[in-house]
VEXLUMSE-17855 format. One line per 4 residues: number of its first residue (from 1); their letters; for each residue x, y, z of C-alpha. Coordinates in steps of 0.2 Angstrom, whole numbers, plus 5000, padded with zeros to 4 digits. Each point is the difference from the previous one (the first is absolute). Layout:
<atoms>
NUM = A = X,Y,Z | ...
</atoms>
This chain:
<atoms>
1 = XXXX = 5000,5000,5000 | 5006,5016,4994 | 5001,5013,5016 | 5011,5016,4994
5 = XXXX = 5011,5008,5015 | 4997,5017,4994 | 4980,5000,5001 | 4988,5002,5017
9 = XXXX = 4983,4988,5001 | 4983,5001,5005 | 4993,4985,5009 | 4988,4998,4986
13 = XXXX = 5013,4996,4987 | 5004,5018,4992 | 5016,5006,4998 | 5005,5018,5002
17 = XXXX = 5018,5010,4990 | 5001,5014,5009 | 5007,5017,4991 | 4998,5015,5012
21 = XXXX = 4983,5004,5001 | 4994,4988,4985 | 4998,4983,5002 | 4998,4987,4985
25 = XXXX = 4987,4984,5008 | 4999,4981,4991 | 4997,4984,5005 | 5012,4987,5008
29 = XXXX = 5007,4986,4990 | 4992,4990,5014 | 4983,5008,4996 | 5001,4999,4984
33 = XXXX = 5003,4983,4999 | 4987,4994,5012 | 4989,5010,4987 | 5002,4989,4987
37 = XXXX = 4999,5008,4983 | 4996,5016,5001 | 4988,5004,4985 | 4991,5018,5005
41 = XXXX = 5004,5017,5011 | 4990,5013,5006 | 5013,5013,5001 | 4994,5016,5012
45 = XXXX = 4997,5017,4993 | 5016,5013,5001 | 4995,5015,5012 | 4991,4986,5011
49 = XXXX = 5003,5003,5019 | 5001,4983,5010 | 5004,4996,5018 | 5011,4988,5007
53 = XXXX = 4993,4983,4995 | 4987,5008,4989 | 4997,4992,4982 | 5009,5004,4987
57 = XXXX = 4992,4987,4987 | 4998,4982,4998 | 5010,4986,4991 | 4989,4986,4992
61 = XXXX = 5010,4984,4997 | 4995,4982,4993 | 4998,4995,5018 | 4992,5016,5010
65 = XXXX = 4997,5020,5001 | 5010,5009,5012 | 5001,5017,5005 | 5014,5011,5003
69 = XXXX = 5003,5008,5012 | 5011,5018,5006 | 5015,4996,5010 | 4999,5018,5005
73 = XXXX = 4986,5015,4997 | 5005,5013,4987 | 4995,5006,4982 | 5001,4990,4985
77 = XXXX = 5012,5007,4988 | 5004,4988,4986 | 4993,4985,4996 | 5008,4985,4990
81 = XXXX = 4989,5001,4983 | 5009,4985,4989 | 4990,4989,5016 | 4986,5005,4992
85 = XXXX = 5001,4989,4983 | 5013,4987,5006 | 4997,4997,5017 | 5011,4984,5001
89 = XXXX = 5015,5012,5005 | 4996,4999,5014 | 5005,4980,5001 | 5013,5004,4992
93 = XXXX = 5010,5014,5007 | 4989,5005,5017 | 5015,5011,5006 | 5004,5008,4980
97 = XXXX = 4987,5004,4988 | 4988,4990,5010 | 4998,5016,5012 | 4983,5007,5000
101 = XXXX = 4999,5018,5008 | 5008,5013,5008 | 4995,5012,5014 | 5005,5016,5006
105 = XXXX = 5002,4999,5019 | 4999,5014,5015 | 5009,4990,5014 | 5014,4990,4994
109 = XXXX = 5000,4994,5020 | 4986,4990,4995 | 5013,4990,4992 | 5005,4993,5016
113 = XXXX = 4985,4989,5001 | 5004,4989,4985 | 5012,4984,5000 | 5017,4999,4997
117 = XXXX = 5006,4984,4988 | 5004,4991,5014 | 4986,5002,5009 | 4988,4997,4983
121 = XXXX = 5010,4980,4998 | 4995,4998,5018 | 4982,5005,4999 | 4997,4988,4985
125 = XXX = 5012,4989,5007 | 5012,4998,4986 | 5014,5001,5014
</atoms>
């Protein structure tokens, strides 16, 4: 299982790459792959304001629909168009071009809540 040192983690399976106030939000390869293949995504709506653990869209897959979710509360400020006709990038590369928005935050302390890597490989217990 992939699990990048330089990313934080949300317990529901998002990852966060944080770049001062902006951070850019995807799904673990460990979500991802308990997804299956992932054939559809409702991407949210630039200028949408969500709060922490807020929905940001859903992901429909062979096997389920899942929601996801905001690892912190901001502003969405870009969202990741090419998901829209070939959503299978997100199998394929969750932490490259598999990434699905980003959001514009006000309190980078908020960060401090997510996981670390290391604490992520625990919490699906990949140790």
């Amino acid at each position: 299982m992939n699990i990048p040192t330089d990313l934080r983690y949300s317990t529901d399976h998002e990852w966060v790459r944080v770049d001062g106030t902006t951070i850019r939000i995807g799904v673990t390869d460990y979500a991802q792959d308990a997804l299956g293949d992932v054939v559809f995504i409702e991407l949210p709506d630039v200028g949408t304001e969500v709060g922490a653990g807020g929905s940001l869209g859903e992901v429909e897959s062979t096997k389920s629909v899942s929601d996801i979710y905001a690892p912190v509360a901001g502003t969405v400020s870009l969202i990741n168009d090419e998901l829209a006709n070939n959503p299978e990038r997100l199998n394929e590369d969750p932490y490259g071009d598999g990434w699905i928005c980003e959001l514009t935050i006000g309190d980078a302390a908020a960060l401090d809540g997510l996981l670390d890597a290391a604490a992520y490989t625990e919490l699906i217990g990949e140790a």
